[in-house]
N, C-alpha and C positions, 0 to 999 in steps of 0.2 A: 263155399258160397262166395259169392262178389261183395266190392267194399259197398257198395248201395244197398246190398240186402243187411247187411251187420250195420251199416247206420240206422236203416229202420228198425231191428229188432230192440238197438243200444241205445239208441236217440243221441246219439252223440254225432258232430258231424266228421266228415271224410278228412277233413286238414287236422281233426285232432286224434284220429285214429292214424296217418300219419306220422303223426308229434310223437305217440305214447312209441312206434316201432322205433322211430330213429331216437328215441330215449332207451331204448334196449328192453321196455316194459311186453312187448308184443312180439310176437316170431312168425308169422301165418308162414305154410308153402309155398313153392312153387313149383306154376307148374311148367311139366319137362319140355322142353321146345319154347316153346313162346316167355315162358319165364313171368308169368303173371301170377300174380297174390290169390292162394287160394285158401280162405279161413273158414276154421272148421269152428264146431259147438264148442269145443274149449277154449278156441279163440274169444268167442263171443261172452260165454261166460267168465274170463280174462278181464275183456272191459268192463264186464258189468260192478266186476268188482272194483277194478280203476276206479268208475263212475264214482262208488260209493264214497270210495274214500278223498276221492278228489272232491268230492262234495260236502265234505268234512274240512277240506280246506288240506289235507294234507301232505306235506309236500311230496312231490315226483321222487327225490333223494330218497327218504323215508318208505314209501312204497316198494320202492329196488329192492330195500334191502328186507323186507318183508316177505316179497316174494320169492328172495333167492334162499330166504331162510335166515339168513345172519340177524333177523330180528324177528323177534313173536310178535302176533297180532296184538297179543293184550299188553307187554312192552310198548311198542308202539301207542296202541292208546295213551296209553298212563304218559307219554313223553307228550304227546300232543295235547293232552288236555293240561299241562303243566304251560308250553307255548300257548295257548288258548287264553288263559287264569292269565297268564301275563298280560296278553293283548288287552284284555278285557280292562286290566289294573291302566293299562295306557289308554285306549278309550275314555274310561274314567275321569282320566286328568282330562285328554281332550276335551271334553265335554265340559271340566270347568272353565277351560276356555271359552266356549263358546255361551255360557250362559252368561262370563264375563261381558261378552259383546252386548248381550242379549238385553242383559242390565243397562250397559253404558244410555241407551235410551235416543242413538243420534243417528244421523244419515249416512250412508258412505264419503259422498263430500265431507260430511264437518267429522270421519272417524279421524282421531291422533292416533296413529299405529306405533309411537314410540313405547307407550308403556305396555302395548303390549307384548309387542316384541322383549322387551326386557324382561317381562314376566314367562315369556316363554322360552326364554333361555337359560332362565333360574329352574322351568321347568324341564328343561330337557338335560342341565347337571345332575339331576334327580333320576332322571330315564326314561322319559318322556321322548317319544319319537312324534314330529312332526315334518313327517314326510310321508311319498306314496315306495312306500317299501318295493312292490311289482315295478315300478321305474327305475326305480335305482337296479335292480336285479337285469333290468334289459340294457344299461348304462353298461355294466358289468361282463355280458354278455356281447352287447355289440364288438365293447372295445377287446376281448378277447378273439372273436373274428376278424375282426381286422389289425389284430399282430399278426395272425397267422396268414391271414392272405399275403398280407406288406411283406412278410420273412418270403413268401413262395415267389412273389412276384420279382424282389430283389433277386432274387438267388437265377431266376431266369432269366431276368434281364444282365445279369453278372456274366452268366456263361452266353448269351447274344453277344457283349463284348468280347468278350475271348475268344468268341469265334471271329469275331472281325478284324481283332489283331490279329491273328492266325493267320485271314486272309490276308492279309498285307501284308503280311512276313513274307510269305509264301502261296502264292493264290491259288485257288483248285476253280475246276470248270464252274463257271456261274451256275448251271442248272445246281448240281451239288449243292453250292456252296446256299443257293435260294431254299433247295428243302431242309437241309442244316437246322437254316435261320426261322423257316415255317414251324415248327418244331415247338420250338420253346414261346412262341411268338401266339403259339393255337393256347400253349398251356397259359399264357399269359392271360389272353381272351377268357378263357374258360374260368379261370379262378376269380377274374374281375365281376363274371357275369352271373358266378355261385355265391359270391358276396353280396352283390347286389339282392339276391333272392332270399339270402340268407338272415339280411339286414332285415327284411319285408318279414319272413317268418318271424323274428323276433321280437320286433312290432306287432306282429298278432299275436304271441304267444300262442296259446290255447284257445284263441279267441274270446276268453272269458268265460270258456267253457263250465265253470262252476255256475255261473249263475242263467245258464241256460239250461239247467241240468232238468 
């Protein structure tokens, strides 16, 4: 079947059935000639179970190793509901924060944010996280794609060099010396232009997909 018909069955959309293959989650055919994704009923009930579990909050890491076997389902659970019982304990404090505010009794103009800050750093020596955890994670992500482009793009533009000292040592026919240089110059393009798209998918992650679920 086509990725339009396994969206309708999954209810999930096409850029995150996308996501779950280039995570290694997913494998559909293809087919011979045209080389187009052709997924079957195992495929689909694949996702379904994705779905669940991502719906559960569980992370992508976790699922791999579920489905590759290196973890039991009910391992799993029991490690996630431990993650869970945590967040919850940090929710918790958050939440005395905010009823702090709630108390203070004043306007955003007249809030003093000094004491609370202060209180919130006494809470976060304790284990208190106040931040958006999914951003930092794309913080994390970004900047590892763009080592890897910056490493490929250096390395191409290294050897453009060295082909241009090359030529000026010893010059070979321009036409030559133009595809040489087209070369590394296309791959340069290309990784600029996979980064760019790269950066975009990571901003959408999953698109949220848990809570579209």
């Amino acid at each position: 079947m086509r990725i339009r018909e396994v969206e309708e069955r999954v209810g999930i959309t096409k850029k995150n059935i996308r996501f779950y293959e280039e995570q290694g989650l997913l494998k559909p055919d293809r087919e011979a000639g045209n080389g187009y994704r052709e997924y079957s009923q195992d495929d689909v009930d694949t996702l379904m179970r994705i779905k669940l579990l991502r719906s559960l909050n569980v992370p992508i890491s976790e699922i791999r190793r579920v489905q590759s076997g290196s973890l039991t389902l009910s391992d799993c659970m029991k490690r996630h509901r431990v993650s869970l019982e945590r967040e919850k304990e940090n929710l918790d404090r958050v939440c005395d924060m905010t009823d702090m505010l709630e108390g203070a009794g004043c306007t955003f103009d007249a809030l003093e944010v000094g004491e609370y800050f202060d209180a919130m750093a006494e809470m976060e020596k304790k284990g208190t996280r106040f931040m958006d955890v999914r951003k930092n994670d794309q913080i994390k992500r970004r900047r590892s794609a763009l080592w890897s482009s910056a490493v490929m793009i250096l390395f191409m533009a290294a050897m453009m060099g060295l082909m241009i000292w090359g030529y000026i040592r010893e010059p070979i026919p321009v036409v030559l010396f133009a595809i040489m240089m087209i070369i590394p110059l296309a791959i340069i393009i290309g990784v600029a232009v996979s980064l760019k798209e790269r950066i975009e998918e990571i901003k959408g992650g999953e698109e949220d997909a848990v809570s579209k679920y």
